[in-house]
Structure formats: structure tokens, C-alpha cells
N, C-alpha and C positions, 0 to 999 in steps of 0.2 A: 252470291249471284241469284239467289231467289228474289222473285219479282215481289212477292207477299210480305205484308208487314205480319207482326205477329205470328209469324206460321210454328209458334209454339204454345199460341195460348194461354200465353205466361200471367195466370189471373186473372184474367182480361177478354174480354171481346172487344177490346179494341180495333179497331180496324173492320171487325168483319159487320154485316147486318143480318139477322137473325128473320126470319119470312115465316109465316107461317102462324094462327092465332095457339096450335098444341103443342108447336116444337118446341123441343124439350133442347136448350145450349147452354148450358155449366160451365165457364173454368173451374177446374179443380188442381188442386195436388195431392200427389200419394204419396198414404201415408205408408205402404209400405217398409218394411226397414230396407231392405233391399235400396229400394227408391227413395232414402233418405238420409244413404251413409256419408252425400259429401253435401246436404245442405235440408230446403225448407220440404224436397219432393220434387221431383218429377212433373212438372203442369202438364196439364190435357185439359180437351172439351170432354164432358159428357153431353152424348150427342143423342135427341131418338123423338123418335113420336109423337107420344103423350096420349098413346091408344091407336087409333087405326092410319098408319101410313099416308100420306097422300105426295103427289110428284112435286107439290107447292110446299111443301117441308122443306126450308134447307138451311144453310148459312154460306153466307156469300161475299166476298172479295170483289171489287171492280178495281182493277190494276190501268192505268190509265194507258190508252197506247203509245205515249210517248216513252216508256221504260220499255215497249216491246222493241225487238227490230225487223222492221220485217225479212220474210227470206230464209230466216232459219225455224228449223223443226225445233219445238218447247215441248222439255219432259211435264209431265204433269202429275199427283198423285198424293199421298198420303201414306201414313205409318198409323194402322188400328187396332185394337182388339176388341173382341163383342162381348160386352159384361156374360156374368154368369156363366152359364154352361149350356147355352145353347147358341150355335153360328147363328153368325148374321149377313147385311150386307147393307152395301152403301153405294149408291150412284155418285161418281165423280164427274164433273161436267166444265169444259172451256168453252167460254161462247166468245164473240165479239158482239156487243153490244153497243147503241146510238145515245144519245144522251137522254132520253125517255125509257130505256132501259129494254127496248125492242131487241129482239135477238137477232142478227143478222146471220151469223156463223154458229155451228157449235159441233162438238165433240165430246164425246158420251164414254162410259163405260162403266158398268157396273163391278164391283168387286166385292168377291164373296171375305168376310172377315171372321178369323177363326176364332174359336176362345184363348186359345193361346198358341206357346209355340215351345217348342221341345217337352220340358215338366214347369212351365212358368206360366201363369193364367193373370188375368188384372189384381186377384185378390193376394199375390206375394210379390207382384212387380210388374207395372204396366208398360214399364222400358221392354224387360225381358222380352213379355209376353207380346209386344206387337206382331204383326207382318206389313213389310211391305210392298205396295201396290204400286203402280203406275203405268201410263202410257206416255207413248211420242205423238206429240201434231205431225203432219205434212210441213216442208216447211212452209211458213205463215206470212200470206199474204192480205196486208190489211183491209178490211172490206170499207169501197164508199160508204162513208157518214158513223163509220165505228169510233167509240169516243174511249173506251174501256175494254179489255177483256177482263169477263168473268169467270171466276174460280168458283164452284159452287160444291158444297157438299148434302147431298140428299139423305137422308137416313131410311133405309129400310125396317130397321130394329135398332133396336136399345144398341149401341156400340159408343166406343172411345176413342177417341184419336189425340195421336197425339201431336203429329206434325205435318204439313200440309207444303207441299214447292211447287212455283212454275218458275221452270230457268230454260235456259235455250243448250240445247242438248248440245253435247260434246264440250261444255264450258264448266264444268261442276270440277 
């Protein structure tokens, strides 16, 4: 039911478009052993900066709105961990956008992304070590001359993600 292609990253940016002349967007897999006992790894983006932050940093999805419906409320969000040893965070963002790519609609939130989670950090398993995030729309009412909604993911700091959905809540 996710609306996203690719929303694992699976070697690939396929799908998504990459903004920004210092962001920093990887596929990877980990190599973990953890993350590598029933195959090639675990895919993720490595996702970040390239040095000083800016809000035009991102990678981005335009999901066309004929896969939306309007009327119902979409979860939205992501599964990350922030390299190394020091938290990070990441602005998550739905917009409805025109077909010049003008934003008509949108829906924010930032989420702070930990280094890990219980005793599991990215550098023995980035599965483990994720958290996950997300929020609900209102439900969604398509805005005059919207051609897409957009899925965006901004990087505050050096962070990882590894899976990314926009689905229409209560449908998962």
C-alpha cells in the first residue's frame, strides 16, 4: 500500500531526485553480519549535507495524484539512524505540488534521529539500530492544479535511512 517506489533504497535512487549541489545520497548495503545473515545486506541511503545544512538539501519523490485518494488521512515517515555517535535529525515533508513543481500544500515535521536503539547503533546493524518516525495528514483534499505529491526528505546531519512510506492511514 505504500505509495513510494523504491522506499528501500534497494541500491538505487531510483525513483527518487536528489536537490541540492553538497547533498550527500548513497545507496548502500550493510555490511554488518547482523545485516547480512539472510543475504547481500540490508540497503539504505546514506543521507547528509556535505558540510553546512541548508532547507534546499533533500531527496525527493513526486507520487502522482492519481495513486492518492482524496479524503483520507496518509501516514507519512521513515525508519533512520544517525551515523556515529552523535544524534541527528531530519525534516520530513508532504507537499502537493503543480506541475512546475510550485508547492501548493504541505506538511512538515522534523524528527530528531538517534544513534541507535536499545545496544544496536548502524556500525553492528542498521536494521537493529533504526527508529521509527512518522506523522498522519488531515484527510487530503486535493488542491486546484496539484499534479503530484511530494515526499521529501531534508537532512539536518549526516543520518541513514533506511525506509521511507506514504500510505493512507488505517490501510497498512
Amino acid at each position: 500500500l505504500n505509495r513510494l517506489s523504491n522506499f528501500h533504497f534497494a541500491s538505487s535512487l531510483t525513483s527518487w531526485t536528489k536537490v541540492g549541489q553538497n547533498t550527500i545520497a548513497k545507496p548502500l548495503r550493510s555490511t554488518a553480519p547482523i545485516d547480512t545473515q539472510v543475504g547481500a545486506g540490508v540497503p539504505y541511503l546514506s543521507l547528509g549535507c556535505g558540510g553546512v545544512c541548508r532547507s534546499t538539501q533533500m531527496v525527493y519523490q513526486d507520487i502522482p495524484v492519481s495513486k492518492i485518494t482524496a479524503g483520507l488521512p496518509y501516514d507519512f515517515g521513515i525508519s533512520a539512524v544517525s551515523h556515529g555517535t552523535t544524534a541527528g535529525s531530519l525534516t520530513i515533508t508532504l507537499e502537493q505540488v503543480n506541475s512546475s513543481g510550485k508547492v501548493l500544500q504541505s506538511t512538515a515535521f522534523t524528527a530528531a534521529i538517534p544513534t541507535g536503539f536499545r545496544s544496536y547503533t548502524d556500525a553492528n546493524s542498521v536494521y537493529r539500530a533504526a527508529t521509527f518516525t512518522g506523522n498522519t495528514t488531515v484527510p487530503l483534499a486535493i488542491a486546484t492544479g496539484a499534479t503530484a505529491v511530494r515526499f521529501a526528505i531534508t537532512p539536518q546531519t549526516s543520518n541513514i535511512v533506511l525506509d521511507a512510506w506514504v500510505m493512507p492511514r488505517g490501510q497498512q
